[in-house]
DRENLOGU-238826 format. One record per residue (C-alpha): residue in one letter; x, y, z. Coordinates in steps of 0.1 Angstrom, whole numbers, plus 5000, padded with zeros to 4 digits. Each point is the difference from the previous one (the first is absolute). Example, Ala and Ser with C-alpha at 12.3 -4.5 7.8 and 13.67 -1.06 7.14 Angstrom:
<nodes>
NODE code   px   py   pz
NODE    A 5123 4955 5078
NODE    S 5014 5034 4993
</nodes>
This chain:
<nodes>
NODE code   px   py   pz
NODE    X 5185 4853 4836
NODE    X 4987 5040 4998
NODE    X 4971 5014 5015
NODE    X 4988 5034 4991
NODE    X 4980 5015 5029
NODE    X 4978 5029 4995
NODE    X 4996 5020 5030
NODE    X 5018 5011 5031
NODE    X 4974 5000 5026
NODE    X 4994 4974 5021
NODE    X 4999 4971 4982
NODE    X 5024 5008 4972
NODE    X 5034 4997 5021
NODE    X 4987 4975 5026
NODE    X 4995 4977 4966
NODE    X 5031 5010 4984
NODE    X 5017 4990 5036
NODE    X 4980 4964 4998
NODE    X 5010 4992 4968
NODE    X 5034 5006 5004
NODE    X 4996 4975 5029
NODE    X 4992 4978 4974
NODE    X 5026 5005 4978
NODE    X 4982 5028 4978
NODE    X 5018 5026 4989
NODE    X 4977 5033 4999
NODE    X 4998 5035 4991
NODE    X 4974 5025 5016
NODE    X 4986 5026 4984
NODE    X 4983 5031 5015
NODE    X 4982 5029 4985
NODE    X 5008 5023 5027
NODE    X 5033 5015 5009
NODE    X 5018 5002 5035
NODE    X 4989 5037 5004
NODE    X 4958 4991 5002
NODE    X 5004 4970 5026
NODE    X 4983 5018 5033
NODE    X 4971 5007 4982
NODE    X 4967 4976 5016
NODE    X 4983 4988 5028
NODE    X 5007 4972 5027
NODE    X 4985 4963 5002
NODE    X 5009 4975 5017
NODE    X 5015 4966 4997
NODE    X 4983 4973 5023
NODE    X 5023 4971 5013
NODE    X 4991 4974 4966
NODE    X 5020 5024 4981
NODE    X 5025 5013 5024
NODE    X 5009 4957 4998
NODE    X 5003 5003 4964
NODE    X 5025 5026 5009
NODE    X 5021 4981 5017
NODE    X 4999 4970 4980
NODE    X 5019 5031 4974
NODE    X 5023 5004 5028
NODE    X 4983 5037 4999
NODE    X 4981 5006 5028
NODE    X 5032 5013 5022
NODE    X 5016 5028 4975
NODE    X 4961 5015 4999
NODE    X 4986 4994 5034
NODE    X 5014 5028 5020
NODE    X 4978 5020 4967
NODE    X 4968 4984 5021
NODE    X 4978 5009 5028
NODE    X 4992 4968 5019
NODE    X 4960 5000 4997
NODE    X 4981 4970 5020
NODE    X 4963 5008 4990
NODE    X 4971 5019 4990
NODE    X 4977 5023 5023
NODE    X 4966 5010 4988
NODE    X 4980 5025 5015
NODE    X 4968 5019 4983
NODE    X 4998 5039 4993
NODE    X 4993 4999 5040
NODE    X 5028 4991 5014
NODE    X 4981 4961 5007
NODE    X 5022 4973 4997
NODE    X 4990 4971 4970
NODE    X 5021 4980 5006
NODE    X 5043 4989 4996
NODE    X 5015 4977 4980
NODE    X 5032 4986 5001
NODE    X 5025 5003 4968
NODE    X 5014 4963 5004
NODE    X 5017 4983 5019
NODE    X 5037 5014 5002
NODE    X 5032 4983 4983
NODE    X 5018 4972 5023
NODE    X 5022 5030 5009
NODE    X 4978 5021 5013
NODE    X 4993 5023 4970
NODE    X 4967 5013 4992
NODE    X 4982 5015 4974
NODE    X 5017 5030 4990
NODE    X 4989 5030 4984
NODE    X 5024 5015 4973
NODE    X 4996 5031 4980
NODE    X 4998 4985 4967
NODE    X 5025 5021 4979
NODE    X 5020 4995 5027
NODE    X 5004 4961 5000
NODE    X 4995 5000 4961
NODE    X 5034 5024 5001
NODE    X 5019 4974 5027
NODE    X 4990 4965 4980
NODE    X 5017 5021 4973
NODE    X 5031 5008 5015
NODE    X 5002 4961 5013
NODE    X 4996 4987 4966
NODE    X 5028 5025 4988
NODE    X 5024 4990 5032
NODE    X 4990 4960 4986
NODE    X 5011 5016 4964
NODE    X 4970 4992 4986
NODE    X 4999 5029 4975
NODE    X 4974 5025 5000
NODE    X 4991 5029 4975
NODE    X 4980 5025 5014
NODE    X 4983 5031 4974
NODE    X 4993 4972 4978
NODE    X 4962 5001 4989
NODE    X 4983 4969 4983
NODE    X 4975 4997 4971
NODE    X 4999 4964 4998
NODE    X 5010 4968 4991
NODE    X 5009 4976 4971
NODE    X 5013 4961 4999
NODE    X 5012 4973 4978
NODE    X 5009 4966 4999
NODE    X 5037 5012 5011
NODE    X 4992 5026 5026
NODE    X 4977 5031 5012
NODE    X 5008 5035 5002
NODE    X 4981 5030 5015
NODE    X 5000 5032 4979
NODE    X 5009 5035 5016
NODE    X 4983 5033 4987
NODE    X 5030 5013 4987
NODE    X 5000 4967 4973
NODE    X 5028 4982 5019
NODE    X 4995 4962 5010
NODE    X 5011 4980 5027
NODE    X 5000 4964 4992
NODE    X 5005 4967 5025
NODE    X 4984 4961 5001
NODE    X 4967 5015 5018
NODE    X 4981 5034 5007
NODE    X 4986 5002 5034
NODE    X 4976 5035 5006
NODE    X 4999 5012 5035
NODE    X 4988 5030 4989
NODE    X 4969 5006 5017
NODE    X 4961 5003 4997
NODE    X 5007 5016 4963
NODE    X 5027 4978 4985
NODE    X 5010 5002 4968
NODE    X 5014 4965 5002
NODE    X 4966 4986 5009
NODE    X 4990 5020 4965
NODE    X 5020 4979 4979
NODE    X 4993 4970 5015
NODE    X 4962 5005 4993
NODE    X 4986 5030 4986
NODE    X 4967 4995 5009
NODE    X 5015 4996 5037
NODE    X 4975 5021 5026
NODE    X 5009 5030 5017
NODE    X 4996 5013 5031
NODE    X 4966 5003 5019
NODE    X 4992 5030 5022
NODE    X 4993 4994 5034
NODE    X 4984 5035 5009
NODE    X 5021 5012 5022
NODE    X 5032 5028 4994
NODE    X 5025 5000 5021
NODE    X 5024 5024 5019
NODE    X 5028 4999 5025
NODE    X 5022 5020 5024
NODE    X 5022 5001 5028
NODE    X 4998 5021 5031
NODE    X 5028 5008 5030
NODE    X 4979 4995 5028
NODE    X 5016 4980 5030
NODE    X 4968 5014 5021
NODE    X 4977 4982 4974
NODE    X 5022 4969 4996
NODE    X 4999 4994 5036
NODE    X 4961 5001 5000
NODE    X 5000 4971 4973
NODE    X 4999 4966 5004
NODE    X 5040 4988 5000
NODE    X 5008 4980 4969
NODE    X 4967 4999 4982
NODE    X 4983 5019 4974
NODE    X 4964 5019 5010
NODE    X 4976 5000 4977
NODE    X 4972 5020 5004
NODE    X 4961 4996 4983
NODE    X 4997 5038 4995
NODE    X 4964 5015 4997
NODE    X 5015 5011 4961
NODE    X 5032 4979 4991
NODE    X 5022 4972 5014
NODE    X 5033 5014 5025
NODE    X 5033 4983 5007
NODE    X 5028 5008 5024
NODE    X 5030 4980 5007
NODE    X 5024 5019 5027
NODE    X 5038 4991 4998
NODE    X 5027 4997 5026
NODE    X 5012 5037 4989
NODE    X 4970 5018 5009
NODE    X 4983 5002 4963
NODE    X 4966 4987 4994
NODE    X 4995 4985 4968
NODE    X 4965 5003 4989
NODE    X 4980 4993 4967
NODE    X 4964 5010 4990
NODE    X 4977 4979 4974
NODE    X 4971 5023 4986
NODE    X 4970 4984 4985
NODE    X 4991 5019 4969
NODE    X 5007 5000 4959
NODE    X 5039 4997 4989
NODE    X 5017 5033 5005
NODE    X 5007 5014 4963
NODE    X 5036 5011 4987
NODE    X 4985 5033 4996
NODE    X 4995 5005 5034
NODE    X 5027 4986 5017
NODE    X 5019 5025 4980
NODE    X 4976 5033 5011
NODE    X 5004 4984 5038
NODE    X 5024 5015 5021
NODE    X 5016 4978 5030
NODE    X 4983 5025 5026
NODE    X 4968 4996 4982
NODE    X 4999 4959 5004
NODE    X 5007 5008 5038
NODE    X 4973 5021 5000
NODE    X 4979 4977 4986
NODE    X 5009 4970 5019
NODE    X 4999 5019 5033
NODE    X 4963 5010 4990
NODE    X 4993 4967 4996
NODE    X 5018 4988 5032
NODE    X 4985 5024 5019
NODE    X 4965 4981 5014
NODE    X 5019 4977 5015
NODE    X 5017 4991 5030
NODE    X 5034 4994 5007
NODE    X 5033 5017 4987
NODE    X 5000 5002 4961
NODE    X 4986 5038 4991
NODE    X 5030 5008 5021
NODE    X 5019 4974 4986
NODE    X 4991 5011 4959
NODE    X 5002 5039 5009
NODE    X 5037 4997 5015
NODE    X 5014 4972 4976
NODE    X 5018 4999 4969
NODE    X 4983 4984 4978
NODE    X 5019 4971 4975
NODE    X 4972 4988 4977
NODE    X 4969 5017 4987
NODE    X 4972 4987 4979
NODE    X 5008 4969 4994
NODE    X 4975 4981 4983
NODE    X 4997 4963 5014
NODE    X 5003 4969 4980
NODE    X 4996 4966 5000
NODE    X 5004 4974 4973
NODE    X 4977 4969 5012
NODE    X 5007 4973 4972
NODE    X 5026 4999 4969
NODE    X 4992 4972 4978
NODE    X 5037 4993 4986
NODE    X 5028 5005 5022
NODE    X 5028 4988 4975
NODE    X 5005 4994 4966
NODE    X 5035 4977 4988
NODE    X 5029 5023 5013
NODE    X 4976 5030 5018
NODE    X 4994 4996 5031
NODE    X 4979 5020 5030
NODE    X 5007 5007 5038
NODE    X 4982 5024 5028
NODE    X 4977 5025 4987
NODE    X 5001 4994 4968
NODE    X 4980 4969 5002
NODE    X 4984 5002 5035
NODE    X 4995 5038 5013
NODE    X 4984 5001 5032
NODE    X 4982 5034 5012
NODE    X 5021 5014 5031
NODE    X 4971 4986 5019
NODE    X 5016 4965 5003
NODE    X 5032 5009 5014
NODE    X 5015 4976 4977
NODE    X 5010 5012 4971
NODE    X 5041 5001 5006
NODE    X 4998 4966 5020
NODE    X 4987 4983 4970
NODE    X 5027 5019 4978
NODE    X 5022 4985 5021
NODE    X 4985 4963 5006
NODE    X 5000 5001 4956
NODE    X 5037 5009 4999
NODE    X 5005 4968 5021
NODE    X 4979 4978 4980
NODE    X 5008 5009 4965
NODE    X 5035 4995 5009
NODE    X 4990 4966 5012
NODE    X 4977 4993 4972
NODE    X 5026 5010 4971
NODE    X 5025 4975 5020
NODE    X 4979 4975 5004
NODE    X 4988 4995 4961
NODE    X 5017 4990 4969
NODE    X 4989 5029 4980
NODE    X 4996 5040 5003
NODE    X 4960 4994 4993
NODE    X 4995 4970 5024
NODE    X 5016 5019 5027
NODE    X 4974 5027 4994
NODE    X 4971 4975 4997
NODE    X 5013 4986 5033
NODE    X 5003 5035 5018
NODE    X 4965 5011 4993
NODE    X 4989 4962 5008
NODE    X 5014 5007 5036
NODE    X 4987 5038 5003
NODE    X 4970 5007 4979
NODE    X 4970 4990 5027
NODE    X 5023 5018 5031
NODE    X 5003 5033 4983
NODE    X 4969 5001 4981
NODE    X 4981 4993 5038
NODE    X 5021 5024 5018
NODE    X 4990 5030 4972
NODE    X 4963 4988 5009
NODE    X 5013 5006 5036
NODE    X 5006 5034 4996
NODE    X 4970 5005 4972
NODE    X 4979 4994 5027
NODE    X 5020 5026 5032
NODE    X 4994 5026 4973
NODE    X 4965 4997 4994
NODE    X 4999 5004 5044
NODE    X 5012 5038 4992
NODE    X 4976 5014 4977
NODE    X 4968 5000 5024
NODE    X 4986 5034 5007
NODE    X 4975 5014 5021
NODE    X 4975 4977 5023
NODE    X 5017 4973 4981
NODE    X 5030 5009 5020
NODE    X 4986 4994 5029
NODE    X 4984 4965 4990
NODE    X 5034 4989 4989
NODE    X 5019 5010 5033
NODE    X 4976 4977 5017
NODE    X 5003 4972 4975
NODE    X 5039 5006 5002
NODE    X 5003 4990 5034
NODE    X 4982 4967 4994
NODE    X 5023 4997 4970
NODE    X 5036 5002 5019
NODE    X 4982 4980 5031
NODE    X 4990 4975 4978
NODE    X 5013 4996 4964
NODE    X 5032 5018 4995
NODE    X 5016 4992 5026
NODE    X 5043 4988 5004
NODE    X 4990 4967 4994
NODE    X 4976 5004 4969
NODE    X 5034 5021 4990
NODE    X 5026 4975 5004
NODE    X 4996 4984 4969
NODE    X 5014 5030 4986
NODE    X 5026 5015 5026
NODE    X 5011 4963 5004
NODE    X 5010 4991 4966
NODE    X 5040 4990 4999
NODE    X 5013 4995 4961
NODE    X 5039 4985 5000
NODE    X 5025 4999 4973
NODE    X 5025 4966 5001
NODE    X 5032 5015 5002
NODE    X 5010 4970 4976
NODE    X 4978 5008 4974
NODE    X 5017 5011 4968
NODE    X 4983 5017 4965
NODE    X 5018 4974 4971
NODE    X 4999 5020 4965
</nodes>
């Protein structure tokens, strides 16, 4: 049997490494080339996907690619602690949750699905999808087709594959925040941070990030809460005039990132944040959906690659365990539908903490203290950081 995977992220080559597992023989296809991979931002992957990992047998070519990454500190545009929160409990090994920069990992699941000689064509953009009784095929924009037994789309929050499965399939909802990120060479700063966490700051006018690294970089992100950025002008915008801005907006605050923004390089800009709460039809006969596509989280949730990963492992299982491509798809969104669709709630609702402005700031600093005393707390959380999905190694796709 032939799979045609649409997308070389996260998801795509961790499925196409599942499947062939499962005795699956599939193709990957990417619309970017080789050259535009260290474009992005970083995120991290908490210990329920780092386990889906390793059930791959992937987790030890990409985790040197990680910086180990235990929990979450909160403080308020003061410098006042909120409150910590723990990212899970680590693997049996020892491993954390690590924090990857995404183009980064997407680039090294790549290269381990090549060295597994699962083929992988890269340049190659999608329009969509077709099927018949005898097959599916997904259709490039040059006119050419690429055909197998079943379609899978891991092609994100926009998928084309999704498209042809439904037309009337929603799109993605704005969750009123952009989003920009950098990196900084400061061991000074680094050392100031807490060790193997991210900080996240409530800033007076936007939401702050910073992850230092064993290297002496600090990572850092910032969320701004305001209308979607327009193509127009992110084009007029110059890299020094983001900084600029984000070091304005940085500046009422304590702690380290107007220093941080001012001296950095920054490696995303305007980036309008998305989330895609509910899609009604995840498959249709021989199409198929994994990771974004069907269940986008905002960045919020810190979940969106684990759950990539956790699907890889679970359609692999589901597509083994049924007699039929459609009944393995029936059983794959029977075992994920109500996790995901709660876990982009999850993150619905950490973005909707960041827009606050003004004396509502305030008010929610004092309410978020209560909050990480009493409601999110690591055990409220385990549900989620806990979550171990398995693949038999006996299992075998018949067709």
């Amino acid at each position: 049997m032939r799979a045609v995977i649409v997308g070389g992220g996260i998801a795509g080559p961790a499925t196409a490494m599942a499947l062939r597992a499962v005795g699956v023989e599939p193709v990957v296809i990417e619309a970017r080339s080789v050259t535009d991979r260290d474009e992005g931002s970083w995120f991290t992957i908490s210990p329920n996907g780092l386990a889906a990992l390793d059930v791959l047998d992937a987790l030890g070519p990409v985790r040197a690619l990680g910086v180990p990454t235990r929990r979450n500190v909160i403080v308020g545009a003061t410098g006042r602690g909120l409150g910590a929160l723990s990212l899970g409990t680590p693997l049996p090994d020892g491993t954390p949750a690590l924090s990857f920069k995404r183009p980064r990992l997407a680039g090294a699941l790549v290269d381990e699905a090549r060295r597994r000689g699962i083929e992988v064509l890269d340049g190659v953009r999608v329009s969509g999808a077709e099927q018949d009784a005898r097959g599916a095929a997904v259709v490039c924009d040059d006119g050419t087709r690429l055909t197998g037994d079943l379609v899978i789309g891991a092609d994100g929050i926009h998928s084309a594959i999704r498209t042809a499965i439904d037309p009337d399939t929603p799109t993605g909802r704005y969750v009123g925040l952009t989003n920009f990120g950098g990196v900084t060479h400061d061991p000074t700063i680094a050392a100031t941070l807490p060790a193997e966490s991210w900080y996240f700051v409530f800033g007076r006018r936007a939401f702050f990030g910073a992850l230092p690294t064993p290297t002496g970089d600090v990572v850092w992100f910032v969320n701004v809460p305001e209308a979607p950025i327009s193509g127009a002008q992110r084009s007029a915008t110059s890299e020094s005039g983001w900084r600029d801005r984000l070091g304005a907006l940085a500046a009422p605050d304590a702690g380290p990132f107007a220093g941080l923004i001012a001296r950095g390089r920054l490696e995303l800009a305007a980036d309008n944040t998305y989330d895609l709460p509910s899609v009604p039809v995840w498959h249709r006969g021989r199409l198929g959906l994994v990771g974004d596509a069907i269940h986008a989280p905002a960045p919020s949730s810190g979940q969106g690659a684990s759950m990539a990963l956790e699907d890889a492992v679970v359609m692999a299982s589901s597509l083994a365990a049924a007699t039929t491509i459609e009944a393995g798809f029936e059983g794959f969104e029977r075992a994920r539908r109500a996790r995901v669709e709660r876990i982009v709630a999850v993150g619905a609702r950490a973005s909707s903490t960041k827009t606050p402005r003004g004396i509502r700031r305030v008010l929610n600093d004092a309410a978020m203290r209560l909050v990480f005393r009493h409601v999110v707390t690591e055990k409220s959380q385990a549900w989620m950081f806990d979550h171990r999905v398995a693949l038999d190694p006996r299992a075998r796709v018949v067709g």
